[in-house]
MARNULUM-960373 format. One record per atom (N, C-alpha, C): atom name; chain; x, y, z. Coordinates in steps of 0.05 Angstrom, whole numbers, padded with zeros to 5 digits. Example, Ala and Ser with C-alpha at 12.3 -4.5 7.8 and 13.67 -1.06 7.14 Angstrom:
MARNULUM-960373
N  A  00264  -00114  00156
CA  A  00246  -00090  00156
C  A  00264  -00066  00156
N  A  00257  -00045  00142
CA  A  00273  -00021  00143
C  A  00258  00001  00157
END
This chain:
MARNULUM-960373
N  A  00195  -00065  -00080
CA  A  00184  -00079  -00057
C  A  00194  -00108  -00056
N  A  00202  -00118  -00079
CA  A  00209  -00148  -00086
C  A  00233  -00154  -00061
N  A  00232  -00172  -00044
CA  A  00256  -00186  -00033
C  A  00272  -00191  -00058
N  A  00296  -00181  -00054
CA  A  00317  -00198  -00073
C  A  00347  -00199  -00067
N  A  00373  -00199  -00077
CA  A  00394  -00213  -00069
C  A  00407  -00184  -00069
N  A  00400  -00161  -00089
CA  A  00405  -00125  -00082
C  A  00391  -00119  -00056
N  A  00369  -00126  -00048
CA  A  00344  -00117  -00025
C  A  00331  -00130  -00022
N  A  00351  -00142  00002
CA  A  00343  -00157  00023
C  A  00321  -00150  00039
N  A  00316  -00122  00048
CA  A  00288  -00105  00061
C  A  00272  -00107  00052
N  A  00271  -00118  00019
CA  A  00243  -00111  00007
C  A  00226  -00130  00021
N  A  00194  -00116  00035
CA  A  00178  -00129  00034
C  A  00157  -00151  00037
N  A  00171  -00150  00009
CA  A  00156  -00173  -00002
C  A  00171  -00203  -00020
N  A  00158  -00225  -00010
CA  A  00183  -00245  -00019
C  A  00172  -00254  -00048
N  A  00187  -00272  -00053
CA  A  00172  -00281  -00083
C  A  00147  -00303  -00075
N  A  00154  -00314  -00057
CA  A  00131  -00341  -00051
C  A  00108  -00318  -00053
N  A  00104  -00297  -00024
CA  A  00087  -00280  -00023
C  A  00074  -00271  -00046
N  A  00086  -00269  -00064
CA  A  00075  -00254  -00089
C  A  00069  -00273  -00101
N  A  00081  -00294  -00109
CA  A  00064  -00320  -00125
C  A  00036  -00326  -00113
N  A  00037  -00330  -00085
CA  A  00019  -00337  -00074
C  A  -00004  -00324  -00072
N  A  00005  -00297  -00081
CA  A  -00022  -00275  -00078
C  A  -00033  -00269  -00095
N  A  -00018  -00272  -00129
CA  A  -00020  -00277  -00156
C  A  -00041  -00310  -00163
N  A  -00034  -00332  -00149
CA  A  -00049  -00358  -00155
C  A  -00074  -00359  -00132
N  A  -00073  -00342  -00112
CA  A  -00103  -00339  -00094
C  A  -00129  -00319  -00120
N  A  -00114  -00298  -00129
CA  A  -00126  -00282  -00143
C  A  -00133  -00308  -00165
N  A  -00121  -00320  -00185
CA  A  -00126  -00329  -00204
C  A  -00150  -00355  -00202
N  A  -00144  -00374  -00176
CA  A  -00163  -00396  -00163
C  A  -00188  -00376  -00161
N  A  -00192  -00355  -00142
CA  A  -00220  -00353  -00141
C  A  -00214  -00314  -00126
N  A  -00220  -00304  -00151
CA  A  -00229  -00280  -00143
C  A  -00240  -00267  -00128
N  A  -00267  -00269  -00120
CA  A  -00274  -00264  -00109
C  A  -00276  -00262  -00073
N  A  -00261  -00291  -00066
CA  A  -00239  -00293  -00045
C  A  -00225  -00273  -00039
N  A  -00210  -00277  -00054
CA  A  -00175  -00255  -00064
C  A  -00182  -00229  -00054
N  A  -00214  -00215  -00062
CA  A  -00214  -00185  -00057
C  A  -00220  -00186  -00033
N  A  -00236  -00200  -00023
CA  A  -00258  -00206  00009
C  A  -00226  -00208  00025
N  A  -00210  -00224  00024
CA  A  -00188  -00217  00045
C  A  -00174  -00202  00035
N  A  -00166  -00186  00014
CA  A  -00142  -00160  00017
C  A  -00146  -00141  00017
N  A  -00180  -00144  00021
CA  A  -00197  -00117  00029
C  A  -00194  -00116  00060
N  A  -00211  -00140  00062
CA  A  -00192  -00134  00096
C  A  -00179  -00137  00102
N  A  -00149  -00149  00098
CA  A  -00121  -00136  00106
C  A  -00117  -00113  00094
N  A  -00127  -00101  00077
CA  A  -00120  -00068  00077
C  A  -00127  -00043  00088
N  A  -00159  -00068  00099
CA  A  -00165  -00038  00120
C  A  -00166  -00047  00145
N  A  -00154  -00063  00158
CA  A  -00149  -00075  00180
C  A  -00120  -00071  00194
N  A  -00127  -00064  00231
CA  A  -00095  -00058  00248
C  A  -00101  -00079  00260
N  A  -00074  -00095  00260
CA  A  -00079  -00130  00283
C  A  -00108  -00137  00279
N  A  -00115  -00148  00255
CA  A  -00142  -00155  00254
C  A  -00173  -00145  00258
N  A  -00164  -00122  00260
CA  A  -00195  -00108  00269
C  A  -00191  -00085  00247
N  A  -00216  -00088  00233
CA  A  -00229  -00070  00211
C  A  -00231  -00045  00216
N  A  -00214  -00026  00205
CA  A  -00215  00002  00205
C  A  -00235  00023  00195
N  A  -00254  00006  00175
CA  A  -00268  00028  00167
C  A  -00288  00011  00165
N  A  -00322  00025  00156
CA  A  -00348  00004  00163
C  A  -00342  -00015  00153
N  A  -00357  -00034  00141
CA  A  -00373  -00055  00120
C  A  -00372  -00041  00099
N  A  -00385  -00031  00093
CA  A  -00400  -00011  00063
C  A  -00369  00002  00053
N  A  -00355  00013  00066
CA  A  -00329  00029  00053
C  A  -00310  -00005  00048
N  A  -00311  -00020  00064
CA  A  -00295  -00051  00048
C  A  -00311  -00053  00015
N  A  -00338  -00061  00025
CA  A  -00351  -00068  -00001
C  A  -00361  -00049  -00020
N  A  -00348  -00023  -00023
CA  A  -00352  -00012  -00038
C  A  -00324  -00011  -00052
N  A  -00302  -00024  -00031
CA  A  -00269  -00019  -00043
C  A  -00278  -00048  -00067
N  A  -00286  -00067  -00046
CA  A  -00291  -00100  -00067
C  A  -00304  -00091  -00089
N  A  -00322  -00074  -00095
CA  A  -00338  -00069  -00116
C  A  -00312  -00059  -00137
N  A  -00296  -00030  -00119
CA  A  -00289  -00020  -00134
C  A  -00263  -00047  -00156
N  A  -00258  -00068  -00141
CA  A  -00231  -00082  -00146
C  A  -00245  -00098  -00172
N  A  -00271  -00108  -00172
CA  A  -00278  -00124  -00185
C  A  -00289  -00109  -00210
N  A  -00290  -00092  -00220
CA  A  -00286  -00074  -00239
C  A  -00263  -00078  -00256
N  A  -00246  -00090  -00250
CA  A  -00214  -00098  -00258
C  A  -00213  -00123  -00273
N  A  -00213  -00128  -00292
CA  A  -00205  -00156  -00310
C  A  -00184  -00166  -00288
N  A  -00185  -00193  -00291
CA  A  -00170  -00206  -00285
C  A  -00140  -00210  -00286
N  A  -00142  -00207  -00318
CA  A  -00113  -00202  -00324
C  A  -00094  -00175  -00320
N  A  -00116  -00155  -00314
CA  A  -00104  -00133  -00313
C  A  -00093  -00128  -00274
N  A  -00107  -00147  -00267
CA  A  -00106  -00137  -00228
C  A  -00079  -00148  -00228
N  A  -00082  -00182  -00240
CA  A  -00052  -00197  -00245
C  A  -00034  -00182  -00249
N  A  -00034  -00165  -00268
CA  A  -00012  -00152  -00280
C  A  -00006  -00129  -00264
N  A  -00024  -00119  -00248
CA  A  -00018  -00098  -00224
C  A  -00004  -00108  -00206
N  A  -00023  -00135  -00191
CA  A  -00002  -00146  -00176
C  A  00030  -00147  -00175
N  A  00038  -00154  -00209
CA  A  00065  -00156  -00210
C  A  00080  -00131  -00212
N  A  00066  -00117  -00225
CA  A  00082  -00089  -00218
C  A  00079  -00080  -00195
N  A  00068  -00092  -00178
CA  A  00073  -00073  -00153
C  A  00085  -00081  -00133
N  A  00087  -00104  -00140
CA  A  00111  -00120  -00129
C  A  00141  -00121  -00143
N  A  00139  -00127  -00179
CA  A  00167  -00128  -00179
C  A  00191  -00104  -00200
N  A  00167  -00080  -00198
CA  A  00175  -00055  -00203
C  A  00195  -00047  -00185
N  A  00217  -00036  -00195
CA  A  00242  -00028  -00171
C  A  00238  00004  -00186
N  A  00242  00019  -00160
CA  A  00240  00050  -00157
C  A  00261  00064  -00141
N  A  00280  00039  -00132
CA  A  00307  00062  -00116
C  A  00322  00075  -00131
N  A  00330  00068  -00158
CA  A  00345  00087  -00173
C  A  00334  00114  -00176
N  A  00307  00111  -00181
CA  A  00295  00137  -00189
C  A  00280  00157  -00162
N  A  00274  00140  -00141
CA  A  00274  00163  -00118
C  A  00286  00180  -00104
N  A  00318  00178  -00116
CA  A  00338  00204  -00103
C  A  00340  00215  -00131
N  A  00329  00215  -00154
CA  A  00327  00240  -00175
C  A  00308  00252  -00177
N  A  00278  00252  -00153
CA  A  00261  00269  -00150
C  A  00270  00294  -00141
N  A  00255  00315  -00158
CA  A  00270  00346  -00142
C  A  00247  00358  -00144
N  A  00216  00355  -00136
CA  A  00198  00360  -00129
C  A  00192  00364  -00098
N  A  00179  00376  -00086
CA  A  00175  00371  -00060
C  A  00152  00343  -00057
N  A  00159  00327  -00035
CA  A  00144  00298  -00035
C  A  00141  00298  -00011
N  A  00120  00281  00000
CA  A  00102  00278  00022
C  A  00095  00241  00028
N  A  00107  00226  00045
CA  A  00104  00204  00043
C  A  00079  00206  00068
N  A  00060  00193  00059
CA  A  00034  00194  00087
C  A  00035  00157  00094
N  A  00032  00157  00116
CA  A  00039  00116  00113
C  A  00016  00110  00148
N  A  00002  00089  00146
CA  A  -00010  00082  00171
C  A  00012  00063  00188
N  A  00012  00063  00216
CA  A  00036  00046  00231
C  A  00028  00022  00222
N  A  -00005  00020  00225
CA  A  -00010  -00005  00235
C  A  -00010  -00022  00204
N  A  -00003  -00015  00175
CA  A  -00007  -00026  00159
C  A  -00001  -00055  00154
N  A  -00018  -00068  00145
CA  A  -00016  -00100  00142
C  A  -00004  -00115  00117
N  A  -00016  -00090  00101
CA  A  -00004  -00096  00066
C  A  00011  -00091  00055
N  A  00038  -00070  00067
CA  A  00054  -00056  00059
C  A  00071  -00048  00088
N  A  00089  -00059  00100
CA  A  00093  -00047  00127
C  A  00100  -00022  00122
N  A  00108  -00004  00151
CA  A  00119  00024  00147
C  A  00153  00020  00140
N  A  00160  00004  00159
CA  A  00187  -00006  00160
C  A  00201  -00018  00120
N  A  00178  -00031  00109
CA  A  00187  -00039  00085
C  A  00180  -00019  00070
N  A  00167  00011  00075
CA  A  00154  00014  00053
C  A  00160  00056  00057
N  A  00145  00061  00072
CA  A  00139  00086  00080
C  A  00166  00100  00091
N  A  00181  00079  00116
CA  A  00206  00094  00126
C  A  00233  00093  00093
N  A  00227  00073  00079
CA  A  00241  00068  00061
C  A  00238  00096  00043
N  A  00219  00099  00031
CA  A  00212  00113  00015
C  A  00221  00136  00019
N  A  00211  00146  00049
CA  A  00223  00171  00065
C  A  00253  00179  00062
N  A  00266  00160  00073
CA  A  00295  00155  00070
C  A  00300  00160  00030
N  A  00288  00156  00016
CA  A  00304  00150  -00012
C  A  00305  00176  -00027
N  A  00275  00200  -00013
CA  A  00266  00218  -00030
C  A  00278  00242  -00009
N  A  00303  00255  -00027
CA  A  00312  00272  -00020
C  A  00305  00292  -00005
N  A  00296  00299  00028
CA  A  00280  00326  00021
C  A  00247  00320  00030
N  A  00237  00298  00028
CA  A  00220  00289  00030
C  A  00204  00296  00068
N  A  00180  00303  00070
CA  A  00172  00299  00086
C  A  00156  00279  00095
N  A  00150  00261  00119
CA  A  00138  00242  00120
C  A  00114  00249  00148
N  A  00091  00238  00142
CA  A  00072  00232  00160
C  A  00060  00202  00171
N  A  00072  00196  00198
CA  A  00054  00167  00195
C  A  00029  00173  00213
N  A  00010  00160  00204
CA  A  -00017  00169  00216
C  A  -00017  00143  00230
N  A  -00016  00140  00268
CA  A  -00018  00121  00285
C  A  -00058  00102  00280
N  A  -00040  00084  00292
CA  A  -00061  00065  00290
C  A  -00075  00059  00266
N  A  -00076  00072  00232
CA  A  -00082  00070  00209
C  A  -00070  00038  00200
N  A  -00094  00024  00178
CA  A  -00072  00010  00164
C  A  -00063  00029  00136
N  A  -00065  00012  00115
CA  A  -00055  00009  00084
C  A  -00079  00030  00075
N  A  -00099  00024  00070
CA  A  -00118  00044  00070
C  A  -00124  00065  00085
N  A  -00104  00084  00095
CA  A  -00115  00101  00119
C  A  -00125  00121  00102
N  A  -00132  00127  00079
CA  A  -00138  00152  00066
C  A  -00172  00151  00071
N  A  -00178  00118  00085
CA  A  -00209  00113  00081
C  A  -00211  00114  00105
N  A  -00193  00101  00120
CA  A  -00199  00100  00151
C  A  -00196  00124  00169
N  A  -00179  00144  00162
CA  A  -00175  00170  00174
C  A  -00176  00181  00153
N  A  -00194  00190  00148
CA  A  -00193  00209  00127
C  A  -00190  00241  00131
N  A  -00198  00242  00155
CA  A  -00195  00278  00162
C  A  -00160  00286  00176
N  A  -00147  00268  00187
CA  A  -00109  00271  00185
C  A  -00109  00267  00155
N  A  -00108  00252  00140
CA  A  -00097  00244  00126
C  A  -00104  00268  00091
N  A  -00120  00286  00105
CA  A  -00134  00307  00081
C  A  -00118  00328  00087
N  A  -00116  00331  00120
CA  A  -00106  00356  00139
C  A  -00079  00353  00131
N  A  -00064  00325  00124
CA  A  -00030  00330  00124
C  A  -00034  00334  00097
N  A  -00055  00327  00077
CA  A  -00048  00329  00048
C  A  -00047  00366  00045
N  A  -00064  00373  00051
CA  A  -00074  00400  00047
C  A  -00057  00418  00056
N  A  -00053  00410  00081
CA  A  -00025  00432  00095
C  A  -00006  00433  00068
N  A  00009  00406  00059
CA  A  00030  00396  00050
C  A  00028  00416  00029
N  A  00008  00408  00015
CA  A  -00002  00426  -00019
C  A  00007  00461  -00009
N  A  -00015  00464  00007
CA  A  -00016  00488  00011
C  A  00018  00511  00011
N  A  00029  00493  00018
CA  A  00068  00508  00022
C  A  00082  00524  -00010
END
């Protein structure tokens, strides 16, 4: 996902990631309250209740500090293109258009494109969390998928 001087598409830049690494570290509890709602949010409007955000915040703050840090960075500066054209499993990319945290364009069409074979679903109007926000497409493409 890392922007870099191989992939240029990625994402995500380094400022971005510093910045989202030293918001988390200043004040936590901040940090989850907005990437809860940019994860379940399309153009700013909240996709799923109150209670399903603050039950995601609950679930985030369960997480040492050092360990979310350390997620952060891997999930940002983990590189996975070498190894997504040596998948020879059948794969299912599910991705929301509207995602805020991950675009489709940086993330989902990419992925699609890398995994040989791969089928892809984007579930309209979803963000980053659409597994919370649509949950009945997003069970229906899982289940079909499995089911083959």
């Amino acid at each position: 996902m890392m922007q870099t001087g191989d992939n240029p598409d990625g994402p995500l830049t380094h400022d971005e990631a510093a910045k989202m690494a030293a918001d988390l570290t200043k004040d936590e509890d901040d940090f989850c309250d907005g990437f809860t709602c940019d994860f379940f949010s399309v153009n700013a409007e909240l996709k799923v209740s109150e209670q399903q955000r603050q039950d995601a915040i609950a679930l985030c703050k369960q997480a040492d500090k050092k360990a979310a840090l350390a997620c952060l960075a891997a999930f940002g500066g983990t590189d996975f293109r070498e190894d997504l054209p040596k998948v020879t499993v059948p794969a299912l990319v599910l991705h929301g258009d509207g995602d805020a945290t991950v675009s489709y364009e940086g993330s989902g069409q990419r992925t699609h494109a890398a995994l040989p074979g791969s089928e892809l679903h984007v579930i309209a109007g979803a963000p980053h969390g659409c597994n919370v926000s649509h949950p009945d497409e997003w069970n229906q493409t899982l289940i079909q998928f499995l089911s083959r």
